[in-house]
LODOKOL-247799 format. One record per residue (C-alpha): residue in one letter; x, y, z. Coordinates in steps of 0.02 Angstrom, whole numbers, padded with zeros to 5 digits, always signed. Example, Ala and Ser with C-alpha at 12.3 -4.5 7.8 and 13.67 -1.06 7.14 Angstrom:
<nodes>
A+00615-00225+00390;S+00684-00053+00357;
</nodes>
This chain:
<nodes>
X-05668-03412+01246;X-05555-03543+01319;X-05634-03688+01375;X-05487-03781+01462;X-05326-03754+01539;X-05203-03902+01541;X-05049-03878+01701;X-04887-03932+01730;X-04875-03985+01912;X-04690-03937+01969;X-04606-03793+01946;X-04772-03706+01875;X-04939-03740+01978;X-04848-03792+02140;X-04726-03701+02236;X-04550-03713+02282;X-04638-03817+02454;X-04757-03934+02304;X-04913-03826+02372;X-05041-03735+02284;X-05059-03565+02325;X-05242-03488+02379;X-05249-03376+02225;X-05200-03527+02091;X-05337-03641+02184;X-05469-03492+02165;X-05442-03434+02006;X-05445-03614+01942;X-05584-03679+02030;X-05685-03513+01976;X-05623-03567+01800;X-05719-03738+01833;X-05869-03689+01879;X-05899-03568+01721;X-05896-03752+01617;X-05715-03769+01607;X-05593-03895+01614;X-05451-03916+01709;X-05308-04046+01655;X-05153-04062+01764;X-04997-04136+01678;X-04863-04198+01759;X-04700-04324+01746;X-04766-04408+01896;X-04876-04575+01913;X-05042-04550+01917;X-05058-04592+02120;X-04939-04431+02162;X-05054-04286+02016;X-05223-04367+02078;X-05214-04290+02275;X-05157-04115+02188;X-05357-04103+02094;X-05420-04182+02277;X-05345-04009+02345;X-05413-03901+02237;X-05596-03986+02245;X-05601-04003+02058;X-05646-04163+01952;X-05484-04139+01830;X-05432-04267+01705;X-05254-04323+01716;X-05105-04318+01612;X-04960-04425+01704;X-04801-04522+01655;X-04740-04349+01541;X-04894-04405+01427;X-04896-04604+01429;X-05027-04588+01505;X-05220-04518+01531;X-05361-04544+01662;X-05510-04466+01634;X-05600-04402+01778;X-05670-04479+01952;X-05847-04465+01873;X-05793-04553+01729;X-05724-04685+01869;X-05541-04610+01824;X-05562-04748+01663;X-05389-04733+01559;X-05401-04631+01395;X-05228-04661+01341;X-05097-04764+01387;X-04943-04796+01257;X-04808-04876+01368;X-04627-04905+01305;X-04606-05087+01215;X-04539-05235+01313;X-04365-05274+01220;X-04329-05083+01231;X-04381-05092+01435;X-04260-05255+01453;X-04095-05174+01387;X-04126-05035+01519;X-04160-05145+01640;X-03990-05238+01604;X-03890-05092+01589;X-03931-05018+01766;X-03915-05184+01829;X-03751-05221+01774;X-03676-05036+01814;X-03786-05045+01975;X-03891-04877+01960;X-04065-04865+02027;X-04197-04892+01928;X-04394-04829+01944;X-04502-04972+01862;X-04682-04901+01819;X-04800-05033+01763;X-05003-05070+01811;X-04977-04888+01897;X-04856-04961+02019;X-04676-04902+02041;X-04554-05027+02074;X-04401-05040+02104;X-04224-05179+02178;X-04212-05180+02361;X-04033-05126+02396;X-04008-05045+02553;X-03842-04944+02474;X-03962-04865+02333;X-04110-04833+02454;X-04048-04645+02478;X-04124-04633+02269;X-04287-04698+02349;X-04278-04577+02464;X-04253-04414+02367;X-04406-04491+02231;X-04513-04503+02373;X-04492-04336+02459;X-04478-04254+02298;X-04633-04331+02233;X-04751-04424+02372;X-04710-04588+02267;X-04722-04751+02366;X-04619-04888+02332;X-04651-05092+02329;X-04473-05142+02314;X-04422-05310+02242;X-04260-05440+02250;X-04231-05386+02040;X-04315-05295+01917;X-04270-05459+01797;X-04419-05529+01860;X-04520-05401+01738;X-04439-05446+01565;X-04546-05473+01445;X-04658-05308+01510;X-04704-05144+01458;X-04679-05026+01587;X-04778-04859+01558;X-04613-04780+01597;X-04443-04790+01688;X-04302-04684+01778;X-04150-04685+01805;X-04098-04596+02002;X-03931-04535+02019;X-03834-04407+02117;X-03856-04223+02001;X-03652-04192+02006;X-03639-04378+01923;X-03567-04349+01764;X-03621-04551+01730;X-03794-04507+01690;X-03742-04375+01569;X-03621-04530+01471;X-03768-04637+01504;X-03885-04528+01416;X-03792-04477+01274;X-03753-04677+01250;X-03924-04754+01267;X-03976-04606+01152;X-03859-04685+01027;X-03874-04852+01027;X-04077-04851+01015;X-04049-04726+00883;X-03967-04859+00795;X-04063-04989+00831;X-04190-05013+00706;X-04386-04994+00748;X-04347-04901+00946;X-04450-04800+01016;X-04390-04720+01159;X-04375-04559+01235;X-04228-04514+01358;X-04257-04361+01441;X-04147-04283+01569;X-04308-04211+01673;X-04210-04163+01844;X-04033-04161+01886;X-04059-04310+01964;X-04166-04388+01852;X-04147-04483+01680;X-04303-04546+01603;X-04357-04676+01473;X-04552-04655+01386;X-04633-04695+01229;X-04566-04586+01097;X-04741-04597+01029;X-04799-04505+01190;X-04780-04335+01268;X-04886-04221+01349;X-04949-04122+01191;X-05004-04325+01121;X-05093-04334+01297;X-05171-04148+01291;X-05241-04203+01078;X-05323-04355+01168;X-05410-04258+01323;X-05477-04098+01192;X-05552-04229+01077;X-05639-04340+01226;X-05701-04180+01282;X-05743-04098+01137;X-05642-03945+01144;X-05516-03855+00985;X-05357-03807+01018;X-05377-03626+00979;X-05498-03668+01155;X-05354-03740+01259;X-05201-03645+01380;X-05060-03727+01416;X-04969-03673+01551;X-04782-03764+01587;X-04581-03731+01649;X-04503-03880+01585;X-04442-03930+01409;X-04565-04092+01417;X-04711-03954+01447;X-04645-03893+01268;X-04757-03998+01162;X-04898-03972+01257;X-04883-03777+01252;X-04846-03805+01048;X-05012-03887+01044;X-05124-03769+01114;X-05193-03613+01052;X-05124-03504+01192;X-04973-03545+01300;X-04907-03471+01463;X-04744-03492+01550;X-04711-03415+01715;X-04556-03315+01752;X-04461-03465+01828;X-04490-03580+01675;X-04282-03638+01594;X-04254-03513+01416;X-04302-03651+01295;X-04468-03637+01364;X-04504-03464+01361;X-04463-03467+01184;X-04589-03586+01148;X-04723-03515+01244;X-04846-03370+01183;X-04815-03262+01334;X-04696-03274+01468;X-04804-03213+01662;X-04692-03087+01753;X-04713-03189+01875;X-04643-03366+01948;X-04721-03513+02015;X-04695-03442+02209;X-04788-03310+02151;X-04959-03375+02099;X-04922-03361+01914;X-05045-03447+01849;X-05176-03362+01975;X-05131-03187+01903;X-05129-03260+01725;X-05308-03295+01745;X-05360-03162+01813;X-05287-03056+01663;X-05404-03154+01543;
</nodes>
């Protein structure tokens, strides 16, 4: 018997429109009240998953930040679980290296996102927001947070830039050779480029919330499109893609739904259980 179901947020639970469909909200909240629990995991900062569990009326703990971090759930006063943020020298050199090649930079720390005020990058602001529901408090520099640990960072571009390909494949290189780093660079949207704990990802988070709660992984779906869902379907005992989800994830998952995320995939999963 499975006694919770951990959810990717885009691209798998909401829609092409980043709504929930009737059926997904039903079958989940039915899942709820038989005892279960209900985890959504997402890339995004904690403010933009928590109004997702407000729509479907459950009490869900939350995986944000790809895994940095974990909130546990409003009756637990949403108290943080788990929170493994990227180290402050690694932070800094990212922070210099947009600077100085002027690309806009997301700045996630105390579960604010931050980021310069430059009115000729603002259209990066722009597509974050509407993508995501993220609001901004911009700032004259991001300089002014050296010395931090920032639960995560991103890098906005425009998705035919080839920079942020070079970009990637050269930060990947030189923390790979920099002795003791520990950072993940993830290209998580055409757009996007992002920079979190290597320690961290959402199958870390998804160990953390089974053990607060109790519950074995053989007791635990997974249900995820992306490649940073992949550790989190690896870690549970049964793992679900829908039909929309990129090939390196169906691979990875136990079963792959006929159906996509416009189609209430993970509605019709459950109901076949």
């Amino acid at each position: 018997m499975y006694k919770l179901i951990a959810l990717d947020l885009d691209g798998t639970l909401l829609d092409d429109t980043g709504s929930i469909s009737a059926k997904d909200a039903k079958a989940l909240r039915s899942f709820s009240q038989k005892g279960g629990v209900v985890v959504l995991a997402s890339g995004r900062m904690t403010g933009c998953v928590a109004p997702f569990a407000a729509a479907l009326g459950i009490d869900c703990p939350l995986i944000a930040y790809n895994g940095a971090m974990v909130k546990l759930m409003e009756a637990e006063k949403r108290a943080i679980l788990y929170h493994n943020p990227l180290d402050s020298r690694h932070a800094d050199i990212i922070i210099d290296y947009c600077e100085s090649r002027r690309f806009f930079l997301n700045y996630y720390i105390d579960d604010v996102l931050y980021a310069t005020c430059d009115s000729s990058l603002r259209k990066y602001a722009d597509i974050y927001s509407q993508q995501t529901g993220a609001i901004y408090r911009f700032t004259d520099g991001l300089g002014r947070f050296k010395g931090g640990s920032p639960t995560k960072m991103i890098l906005i571009t425009d998705s035919e830039n080839s920079d942020i390909s070079r970009t990637r494949d050269f930060l990947y290189g030189y923390f790979s050779d920099m002795m003791g780093a520990k950072v993940n660079i993830a290209r998580t949207n055409p757009e996007y480029l992002e920079f979190f704990n290597i320690e961290t990802d959402k199958g870390v988070a998804l160990a953390k919330v089974a053990k607060h709660y109790g519950v074995k992984r053989e007791e635990i779906i997974a249900f995820g499109d992306g490649e940073n869902d992949i550790p989190m379907l690896e870690y549970a005992g049964f793992s679900a893609a829908p039909s929309n989800a990129r090939p390196a994830v169906k691979k990875s998952a136990g079963t792959v739904s006929v159906w996509s995320n416009n189609q209430s995939a993970v509605g019709k999963f459950l109901e076949g259980i």
